[in-house]
DOPA-974374 format. One record per residue (C-alpha): residue in one letter; z, x, y; residue number from 1. Coordinates in nm, 2 decimals. Layout:
DOPA-974374
<rec rest="A" c3="Z" c1="X" c2="Y" nr="NUM"/>
...
***
This chain:
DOPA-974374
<rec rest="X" c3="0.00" c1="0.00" c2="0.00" nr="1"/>
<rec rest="X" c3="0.08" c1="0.30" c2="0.25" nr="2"/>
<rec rest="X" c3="-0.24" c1="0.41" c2="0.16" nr="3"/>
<rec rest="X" c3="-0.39" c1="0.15" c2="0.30" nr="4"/>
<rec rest="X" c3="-0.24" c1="0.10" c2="0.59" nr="5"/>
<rec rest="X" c3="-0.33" c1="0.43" c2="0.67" nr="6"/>
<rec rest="X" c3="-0.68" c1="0.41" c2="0.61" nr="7"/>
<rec rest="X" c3="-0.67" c1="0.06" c2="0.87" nr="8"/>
<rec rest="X" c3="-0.52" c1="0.30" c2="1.10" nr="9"/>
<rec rest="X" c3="-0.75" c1="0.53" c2="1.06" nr="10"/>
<rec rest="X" c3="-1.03" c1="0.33" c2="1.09" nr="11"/>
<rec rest="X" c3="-0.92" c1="0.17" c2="1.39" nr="12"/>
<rec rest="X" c3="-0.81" c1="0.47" c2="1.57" nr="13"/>
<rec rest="X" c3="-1.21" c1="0.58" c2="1.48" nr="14"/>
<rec rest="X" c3="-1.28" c1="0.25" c2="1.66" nr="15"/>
<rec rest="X" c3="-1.12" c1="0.29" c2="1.94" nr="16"/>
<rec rest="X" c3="-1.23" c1="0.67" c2="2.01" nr="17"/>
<rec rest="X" c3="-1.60" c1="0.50" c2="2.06" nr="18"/>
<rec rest="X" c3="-1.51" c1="0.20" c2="2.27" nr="19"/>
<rec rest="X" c3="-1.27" c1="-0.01" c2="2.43" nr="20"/>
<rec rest="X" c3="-1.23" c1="-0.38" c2="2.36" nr="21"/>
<rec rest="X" c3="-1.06" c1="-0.69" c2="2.44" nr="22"/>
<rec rest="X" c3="-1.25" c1="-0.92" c2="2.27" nr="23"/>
<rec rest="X" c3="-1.44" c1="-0.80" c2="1.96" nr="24"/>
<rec rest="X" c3="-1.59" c1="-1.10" c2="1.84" nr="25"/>
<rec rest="X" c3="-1.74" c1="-1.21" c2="2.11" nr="26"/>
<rec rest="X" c3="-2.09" c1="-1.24" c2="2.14" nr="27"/>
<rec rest="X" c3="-2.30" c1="-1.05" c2="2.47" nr="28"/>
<rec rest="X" c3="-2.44" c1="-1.34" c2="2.68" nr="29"/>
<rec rest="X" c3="-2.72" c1="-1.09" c2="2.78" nr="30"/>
<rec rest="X" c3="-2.94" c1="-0.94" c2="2.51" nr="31"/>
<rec rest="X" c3="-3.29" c1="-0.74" c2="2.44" nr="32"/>
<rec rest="X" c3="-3.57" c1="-0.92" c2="2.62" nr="33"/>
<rec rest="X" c3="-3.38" c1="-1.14" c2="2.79" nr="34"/>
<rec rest="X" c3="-3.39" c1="-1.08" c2="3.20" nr="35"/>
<rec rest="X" c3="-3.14" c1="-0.96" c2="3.40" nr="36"/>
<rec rest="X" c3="-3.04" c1="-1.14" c2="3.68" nr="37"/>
<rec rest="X" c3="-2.96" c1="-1.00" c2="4.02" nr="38"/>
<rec rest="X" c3="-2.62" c1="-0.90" c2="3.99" nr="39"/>
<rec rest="X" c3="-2.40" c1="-0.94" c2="4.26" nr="40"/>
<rec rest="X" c3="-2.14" c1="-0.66" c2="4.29" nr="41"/>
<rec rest="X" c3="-1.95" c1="-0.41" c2="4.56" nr="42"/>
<rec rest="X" c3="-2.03" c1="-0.10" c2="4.68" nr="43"/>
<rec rest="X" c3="-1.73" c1="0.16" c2="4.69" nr="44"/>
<rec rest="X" c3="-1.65" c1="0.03" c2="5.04" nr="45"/>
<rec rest="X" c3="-1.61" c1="-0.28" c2="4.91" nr="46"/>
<rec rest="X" c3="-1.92" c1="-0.43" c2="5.06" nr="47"/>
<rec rest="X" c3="-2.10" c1="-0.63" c2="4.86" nr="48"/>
<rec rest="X" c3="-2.43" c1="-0.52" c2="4.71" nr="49"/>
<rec rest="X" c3="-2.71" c1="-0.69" c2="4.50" nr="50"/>
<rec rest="X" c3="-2.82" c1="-0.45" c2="4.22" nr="51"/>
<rec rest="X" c3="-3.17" c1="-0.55" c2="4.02" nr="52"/>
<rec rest="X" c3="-3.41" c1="-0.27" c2="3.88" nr="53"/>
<rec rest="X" c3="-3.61" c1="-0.07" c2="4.15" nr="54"/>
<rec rest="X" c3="-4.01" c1="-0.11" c2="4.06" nr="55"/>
<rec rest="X" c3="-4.15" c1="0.12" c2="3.85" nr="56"/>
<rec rest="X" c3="-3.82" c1="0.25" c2="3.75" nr="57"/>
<rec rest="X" c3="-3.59" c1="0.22" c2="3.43" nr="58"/>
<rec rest="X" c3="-3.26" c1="0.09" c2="3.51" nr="59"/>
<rec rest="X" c3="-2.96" c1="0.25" c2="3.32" nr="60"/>
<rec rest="X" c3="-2.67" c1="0.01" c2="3.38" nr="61"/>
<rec rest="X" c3="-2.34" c1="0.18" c2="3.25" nr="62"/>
<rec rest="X" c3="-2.02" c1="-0.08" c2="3.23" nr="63"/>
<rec rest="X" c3="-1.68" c1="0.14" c2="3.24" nr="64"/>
<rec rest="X" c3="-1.38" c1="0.20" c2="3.37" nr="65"/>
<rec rest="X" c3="-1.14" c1="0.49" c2="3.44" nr="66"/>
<rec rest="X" c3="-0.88" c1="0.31" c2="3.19" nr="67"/>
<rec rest="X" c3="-1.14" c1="0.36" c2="2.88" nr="68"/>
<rec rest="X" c3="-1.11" c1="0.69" c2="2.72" nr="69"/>
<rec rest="X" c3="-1.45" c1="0.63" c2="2.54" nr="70"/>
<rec rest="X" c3="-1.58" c1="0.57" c2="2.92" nr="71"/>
<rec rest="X" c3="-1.46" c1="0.86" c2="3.08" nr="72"/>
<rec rest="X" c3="-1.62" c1="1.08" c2="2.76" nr="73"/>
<rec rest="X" c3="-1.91" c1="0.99" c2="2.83" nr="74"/>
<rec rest="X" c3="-1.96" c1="1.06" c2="3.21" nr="75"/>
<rec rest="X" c3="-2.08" c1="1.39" c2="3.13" nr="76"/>
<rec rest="X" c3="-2.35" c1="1.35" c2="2.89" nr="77"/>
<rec rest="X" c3="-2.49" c1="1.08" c2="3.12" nr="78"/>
<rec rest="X" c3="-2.53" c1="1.32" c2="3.39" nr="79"/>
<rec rest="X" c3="-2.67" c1="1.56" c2="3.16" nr="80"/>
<rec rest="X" c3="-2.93" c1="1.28" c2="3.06" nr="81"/>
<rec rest="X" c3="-3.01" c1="1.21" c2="3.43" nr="82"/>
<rec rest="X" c3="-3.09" c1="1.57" c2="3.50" nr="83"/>
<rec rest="X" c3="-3.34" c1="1.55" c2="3.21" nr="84"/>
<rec rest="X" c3="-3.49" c1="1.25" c2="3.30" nr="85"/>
<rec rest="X" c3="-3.78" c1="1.23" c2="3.63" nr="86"/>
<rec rest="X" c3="-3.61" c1="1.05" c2="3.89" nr="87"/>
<rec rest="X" c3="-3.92" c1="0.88" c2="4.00" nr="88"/>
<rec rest="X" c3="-3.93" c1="0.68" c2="3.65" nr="89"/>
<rec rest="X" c3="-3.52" c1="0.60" c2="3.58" nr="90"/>
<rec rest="X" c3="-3.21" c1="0.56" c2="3.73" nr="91"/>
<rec rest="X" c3="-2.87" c1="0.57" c2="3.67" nr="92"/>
<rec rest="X" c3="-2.59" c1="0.30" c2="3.81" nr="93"/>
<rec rest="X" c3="-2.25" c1="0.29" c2="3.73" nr="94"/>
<rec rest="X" c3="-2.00" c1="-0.06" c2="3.71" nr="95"/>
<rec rest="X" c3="-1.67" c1="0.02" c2="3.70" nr="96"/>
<rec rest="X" c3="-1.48" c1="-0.27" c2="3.62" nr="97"/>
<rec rest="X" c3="-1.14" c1="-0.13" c2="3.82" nr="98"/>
<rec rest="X" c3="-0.97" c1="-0.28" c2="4.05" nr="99"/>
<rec rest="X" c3="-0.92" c1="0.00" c2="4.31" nr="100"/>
<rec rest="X" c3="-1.25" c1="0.20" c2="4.45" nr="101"/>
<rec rest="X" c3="-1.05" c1="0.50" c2="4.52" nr="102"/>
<rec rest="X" c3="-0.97" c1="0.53" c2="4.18" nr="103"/>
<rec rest="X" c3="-1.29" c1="0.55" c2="4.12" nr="104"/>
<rec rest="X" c3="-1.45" c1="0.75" c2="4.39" nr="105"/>
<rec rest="X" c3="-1.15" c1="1.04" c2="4.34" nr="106"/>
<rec rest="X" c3="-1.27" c1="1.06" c2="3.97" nr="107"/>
<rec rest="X" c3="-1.63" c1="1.08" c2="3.99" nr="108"/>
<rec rest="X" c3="-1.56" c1="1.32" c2="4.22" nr="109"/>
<rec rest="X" c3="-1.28" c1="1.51" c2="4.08" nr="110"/>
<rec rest="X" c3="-1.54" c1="1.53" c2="3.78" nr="111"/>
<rec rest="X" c3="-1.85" c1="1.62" c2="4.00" nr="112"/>
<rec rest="X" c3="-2.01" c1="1.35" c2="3.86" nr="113"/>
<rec rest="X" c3="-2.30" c1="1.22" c2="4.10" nr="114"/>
<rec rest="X" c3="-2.38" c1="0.86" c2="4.03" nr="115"/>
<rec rest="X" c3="-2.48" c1="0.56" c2="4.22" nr="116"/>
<rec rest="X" c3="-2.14" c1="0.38" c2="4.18" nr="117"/>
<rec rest="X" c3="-2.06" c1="-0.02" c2="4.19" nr="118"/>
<rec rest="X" c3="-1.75" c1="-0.20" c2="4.15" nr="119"/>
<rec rest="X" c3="-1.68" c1="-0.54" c2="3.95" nr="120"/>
<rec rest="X" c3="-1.31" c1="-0.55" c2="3.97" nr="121"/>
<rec rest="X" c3="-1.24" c1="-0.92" c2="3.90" nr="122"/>
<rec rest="X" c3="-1.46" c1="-0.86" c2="3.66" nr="123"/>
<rec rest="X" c3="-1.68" c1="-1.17" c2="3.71" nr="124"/>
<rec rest="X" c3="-2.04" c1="-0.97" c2="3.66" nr="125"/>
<rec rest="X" c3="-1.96" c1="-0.81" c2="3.36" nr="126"/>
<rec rest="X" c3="-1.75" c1="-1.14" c2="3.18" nr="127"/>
<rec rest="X" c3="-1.97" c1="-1.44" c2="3.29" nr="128"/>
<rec rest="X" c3="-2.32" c1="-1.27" c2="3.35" nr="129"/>
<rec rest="X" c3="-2.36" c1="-0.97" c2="3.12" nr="130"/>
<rec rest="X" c3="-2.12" c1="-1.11" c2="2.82" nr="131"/>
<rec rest="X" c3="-1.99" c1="-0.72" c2="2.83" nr="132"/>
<rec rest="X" c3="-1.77" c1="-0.70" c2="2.46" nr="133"/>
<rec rest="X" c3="-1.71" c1="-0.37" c2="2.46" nr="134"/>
<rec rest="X" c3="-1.63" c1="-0.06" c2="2.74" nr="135"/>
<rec rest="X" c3="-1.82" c1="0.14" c2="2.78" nr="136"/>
<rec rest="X" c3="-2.16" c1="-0.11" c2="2.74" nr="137"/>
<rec rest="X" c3="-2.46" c1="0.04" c2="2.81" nr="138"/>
<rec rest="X" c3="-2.80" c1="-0.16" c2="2.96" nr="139"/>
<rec rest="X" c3="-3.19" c1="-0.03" c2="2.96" nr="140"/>
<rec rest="X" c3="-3.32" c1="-0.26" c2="3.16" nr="141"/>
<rec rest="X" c3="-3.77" c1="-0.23" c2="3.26" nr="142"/>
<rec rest="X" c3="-3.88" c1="-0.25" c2="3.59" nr="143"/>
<rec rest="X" c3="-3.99" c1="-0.63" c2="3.56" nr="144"/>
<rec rest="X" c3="-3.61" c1="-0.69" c2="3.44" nr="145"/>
<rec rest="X" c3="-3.61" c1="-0.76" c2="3.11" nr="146"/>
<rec rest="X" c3="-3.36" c1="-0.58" c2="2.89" nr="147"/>
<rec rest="X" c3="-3.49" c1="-0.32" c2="2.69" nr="148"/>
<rec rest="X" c3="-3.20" c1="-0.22" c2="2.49" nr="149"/>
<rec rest="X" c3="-2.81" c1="-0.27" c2="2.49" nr="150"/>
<rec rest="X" c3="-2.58" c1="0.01" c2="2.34" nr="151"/>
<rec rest="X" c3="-2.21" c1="-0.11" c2="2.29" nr="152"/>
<rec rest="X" c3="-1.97" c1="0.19" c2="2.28" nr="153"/>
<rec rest="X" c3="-2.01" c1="0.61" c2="2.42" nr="154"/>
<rec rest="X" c3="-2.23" c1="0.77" c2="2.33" nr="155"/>
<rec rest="X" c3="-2.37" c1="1.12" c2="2.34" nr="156"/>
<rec rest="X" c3="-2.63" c1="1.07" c2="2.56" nr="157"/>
<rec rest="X" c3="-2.82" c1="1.40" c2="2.61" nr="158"/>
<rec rest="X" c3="-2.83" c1="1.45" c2="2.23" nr="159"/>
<rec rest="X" c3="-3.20" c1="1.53" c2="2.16" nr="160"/>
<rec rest="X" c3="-3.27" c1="1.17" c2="1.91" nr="161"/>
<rec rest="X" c3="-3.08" c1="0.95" c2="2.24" nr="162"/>
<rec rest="X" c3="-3.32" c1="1.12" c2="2.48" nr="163"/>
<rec rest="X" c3="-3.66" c1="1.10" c2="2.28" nr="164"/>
<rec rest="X" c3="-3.49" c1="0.73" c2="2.24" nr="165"/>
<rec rest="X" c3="-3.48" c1="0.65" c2="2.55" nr="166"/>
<rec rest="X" c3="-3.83" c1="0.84" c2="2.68" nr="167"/>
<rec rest="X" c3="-3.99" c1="0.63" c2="2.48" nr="168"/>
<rec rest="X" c3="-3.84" c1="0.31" c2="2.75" nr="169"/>
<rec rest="X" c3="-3.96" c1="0.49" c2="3.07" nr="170"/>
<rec rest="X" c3="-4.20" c1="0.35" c2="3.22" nr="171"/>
<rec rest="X" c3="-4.57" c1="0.56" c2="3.30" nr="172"/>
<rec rest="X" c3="-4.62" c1="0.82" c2="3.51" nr="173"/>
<rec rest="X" c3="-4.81" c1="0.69" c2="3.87" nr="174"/>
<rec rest="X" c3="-5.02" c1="0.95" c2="4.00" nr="175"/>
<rec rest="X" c3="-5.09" c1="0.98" c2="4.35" nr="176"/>
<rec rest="X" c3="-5.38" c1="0.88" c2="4.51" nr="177"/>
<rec rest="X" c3="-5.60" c1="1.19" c2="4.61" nr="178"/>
***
């Protein structure tokens, strides 16, 4: 019988190192193909802000928080995976689901991590739009908003099978015209 408790422990100890829940059986209201909606969210000062995918670009939408252990592992490998990215064809956005912006801003730059950072501290965005399960919850959405992919949990994003992954969703190069 120890035995097996220990092996539940285990297991969810495993769990948890990969992502943070409150509500595992819940289902994502948002899902591949369907389109994301403007969301409307706050800026670190608090302003509001209306984030939707910028044209011609991929949108990497990355729910966390500074509370999630799973989150905060994961900062660095998506900064990694932004550097290895072209600019012109993805972007990166942060929602961080806490409740205090300075929180937030102290550890994104405590880390030297240089993302476009949005708030949904009540959380409305990420509970009644997005469905969001489990922290951190990541979102490819194309340029004409439709979702792409959704990855629940970290991840190791600059590992060479994520990036050739996630290559293959950026949309074409646009050459200038002559």
């Amino acid at each position: 019988m120890r035995a097996i408790l220990f092996l539940c422990g285990l297991c969810a100890s495993l769990f948890l190192l990969t992502a943070c829940t409150d509500e595992p059986e819940a289902t994502p209201r948002l899902q591949v193909g369907d389109r994301l909606p403007p969301l409307i969210v706050q800026d670190l000062k608090g302003r509001p802000q209306t984030l939707r995918p910028s044209p011609g670009r991929l949108l990497i939408l990355n729910v966390w928080a500074t509370w999630c252990a799973p989150c905060r592992h994961e900062l660095p490998s998506l900064q990694r995976l932004m550097a290895a990215l072209d600019p012109r064809r993805a972007e990166l956005v942060l929602l961080s689901l806490d409740d205090d912006a300075l929180i937030v801003r102290e550890y994104l730059i405590e880390r030297g991590l240089h993302f476009t950072s949005l708030m949904d501290p009540q959380p409305s965005v990420a509970d009644e739009v997005l469905g969001v399960r489990l922290f951190p919850t990541t979102y490819f959405v194309q340029a004409d908003g439709r979702i792409a992919a959704v990855i629940e949990g970290a991840r190791d994003w600059d590992a060479p099978a994520q990036l050739a992954e996630i290559r293959t969703l950026l949309p074409p190069t646009v050459e200038a015209a002559p």
